[in-house]
N, C-alpha and C positions, 0 to 999 in steps of 0.2 A: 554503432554498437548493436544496436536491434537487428542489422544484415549479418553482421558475424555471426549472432547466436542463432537466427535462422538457418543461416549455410552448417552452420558446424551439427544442428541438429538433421537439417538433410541426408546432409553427408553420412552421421551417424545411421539415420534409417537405410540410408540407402545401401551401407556398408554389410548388412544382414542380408541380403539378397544373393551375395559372393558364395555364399555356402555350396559347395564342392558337396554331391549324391556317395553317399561311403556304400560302399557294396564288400561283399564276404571274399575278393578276391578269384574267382571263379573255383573256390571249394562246393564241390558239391557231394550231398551225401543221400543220392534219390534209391540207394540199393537199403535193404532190410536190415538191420542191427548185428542178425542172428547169422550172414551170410560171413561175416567174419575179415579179417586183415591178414595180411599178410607179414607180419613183423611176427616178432619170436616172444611178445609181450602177452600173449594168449594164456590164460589159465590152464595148468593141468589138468587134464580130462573132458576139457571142453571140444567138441568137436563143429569144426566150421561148417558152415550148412545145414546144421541141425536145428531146428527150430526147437523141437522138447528138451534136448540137449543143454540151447541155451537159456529156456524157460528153467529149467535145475540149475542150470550153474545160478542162475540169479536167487533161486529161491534159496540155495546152500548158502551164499556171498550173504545175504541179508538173515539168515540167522545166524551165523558163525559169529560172523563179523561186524556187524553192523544192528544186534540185539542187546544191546546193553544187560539186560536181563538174564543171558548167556554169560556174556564176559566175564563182571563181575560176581563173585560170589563168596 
């Protein structure tokens, strides 16, 4: 009875070491935020490559939208 529960706790530790390295898929995203996509999901009037550009759209997006103190009134 006493080798059973030895092995079966073994076994248990040893079973933690199987664990498979998860990686992101080889998505990478090493270019700049502000460089932009290429899909049709882009804000109006944001223009790609522009750095101040997208420093404004953010700063528009987060008082319009995202100011509760705005919103509601």
């Amino acid at each position: 009875m006493m080798r059973l529960t030895l092995l079966t706790a073994a076994v248990m530790a040893l079973a933690a070491c199987g664990d498979k390295p998860q990686s992101a898929g080889g998505v990478k995203s090493d270019t700049a935020a502000f460089q932009g996509t290429s899909n049709a999901f882009n804000a109006p009037g944001w223009k790609a490559g522009d750095k101040t550009a997208w420093e404004q759209q953010l700063k528009t997006r987060a008082q319009a939208g995202q100011n509760e103190y705005n919103r509601v009134k």
